[in-house]
Steps between C-alpha positions, in 0.01 A plus 500: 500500500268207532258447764480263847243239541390452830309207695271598781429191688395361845479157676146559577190707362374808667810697519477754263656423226284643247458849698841514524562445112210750375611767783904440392422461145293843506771676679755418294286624166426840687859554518529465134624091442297280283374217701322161416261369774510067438206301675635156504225368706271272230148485625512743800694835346385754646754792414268619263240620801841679667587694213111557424555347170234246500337339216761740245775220407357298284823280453727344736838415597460134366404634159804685488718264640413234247433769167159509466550841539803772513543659842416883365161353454409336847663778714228720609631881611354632803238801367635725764836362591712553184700277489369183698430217299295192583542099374265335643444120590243246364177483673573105470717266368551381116683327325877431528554660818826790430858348524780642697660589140219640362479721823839640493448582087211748635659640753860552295255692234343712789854597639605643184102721514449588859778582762292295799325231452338347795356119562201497705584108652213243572551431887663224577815295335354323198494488163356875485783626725737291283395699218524833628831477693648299181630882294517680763808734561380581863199361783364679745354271747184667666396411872292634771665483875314180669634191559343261199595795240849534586553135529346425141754834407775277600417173329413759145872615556627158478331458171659802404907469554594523156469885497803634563612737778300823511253388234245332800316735744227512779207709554261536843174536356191578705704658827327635778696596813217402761548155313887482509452611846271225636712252311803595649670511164680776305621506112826446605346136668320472123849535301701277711234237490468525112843599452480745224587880478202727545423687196150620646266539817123560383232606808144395495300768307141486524466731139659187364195255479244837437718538152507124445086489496486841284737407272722727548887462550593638808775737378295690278343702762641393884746669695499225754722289646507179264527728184786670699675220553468323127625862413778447704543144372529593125755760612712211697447294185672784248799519745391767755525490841240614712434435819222188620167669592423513873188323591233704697 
């Protein structure tokens, strides 16, 4: 059975994105799937510091995409994540930037290896996003509950109506209830304004950034309430359903 690609994206930076990738993409390779981690971003990745693979890939997902290299080569596995897999993105730009074609070649040849493979989106709608949404099977558009987030969410989704029915999805990253208190909003008000099934809410987890600075990807040794609820994502992802986490 071949594998889904899927596009992470967001109108604006500072959502989560690449927490949410690394702490899905984990998940999903504890349970036994082979996953490939994408950073699209050229010039600012930083997926590598969330799956504490930093400085290990040596090639990147523009060396693949235009055959400098073959894909088994760039992919770095996860030491103690069997399973998780790494392309990373150019510290800078070279070159003929990647086409759309050569971008869908890739990821057609990482379907047929891995059974997820996730795009880590630039933020924003350009050329980057372009890129990363272009073979994807699915998006999951990534917000946090104010105001500016969840009106950027809505202006990514209109970027994004070619996916079919059931193949786009929201996540709440970044939840506190004190916050969603004061702001007189719940994640009911967030789906209606972005207009997208929920597929996951994540709460603010201080262990989060204390990983990020070690090194160390969050699901390898936390119990908390973000790994919970990427746990819970993967499983939602796979066809389960469970039950959204209640935030404290």
């Amino acid at each position: 059975m071949q594998g889904q690609c899927i596009a992470v994206v967001s109108g604006k930076g500072g959502t989560g994105k690449t927490s949410f990738t690394a702490g899905v993409g984990a998940a999903l390779a504890q349970s036994g799937k082979q996953v490939l981690c994408v950073d699209c971003d050229i010039a600012l990745r930083n997926l590598d510091l969330a799956l504490g693979l930093t400085d290990r890939a040596l090639m990147d997902f523009t060396d693949v995409a235009q055959k400098r290299c073959f894909l088994d080569s760039a992919a770095v596995e996860h030491p103690d994540i069997p399973g998780l897999f790494l392309l990373t993105a150019p510290t800078r730009s070279r070159g003929r930037p990647v086409t759309e074609e050569q971008m869908v070649s890739m990821l057609d040849s990482a379907k047929e290896r891995f059974d997820y493979c996730f795009l880590d989106a630039p933020a924003g709608l350009g050329s980057g996003f372009q890129l990363a949404v272009c073979g994807a099977d699915r998006a999951i558009v990534v917000t946090t509950a104010d105001s500016s987030s969840l009106r950027d969410a809505q202006h990514t989704v209109m970027e994004l109506h070619h996916f079919p029915t059931g193949r786009l999805h929201l996540t709440v990253n970044r939840v506190r209830r004190k916050m969603l208190r004061n702001m007189h909003a719940t994640i009911d008000d967030a789906i209606d304004r972005v207009g997208l099934p929920l597929i996951g809410v994540i709460p603010e987890d201080d262990a989060l950034p204390l990983h990020l600075n070690k090194g160390v990807p969050l699901l390898l040794n936390s119990s908390g309430s973000a790994a919970t609820a990427y746990r819970n994502i993967a499983k939602r992802l796979q066809g389960e359903r469970v039950p959204l986490l209640r935030i404290r």
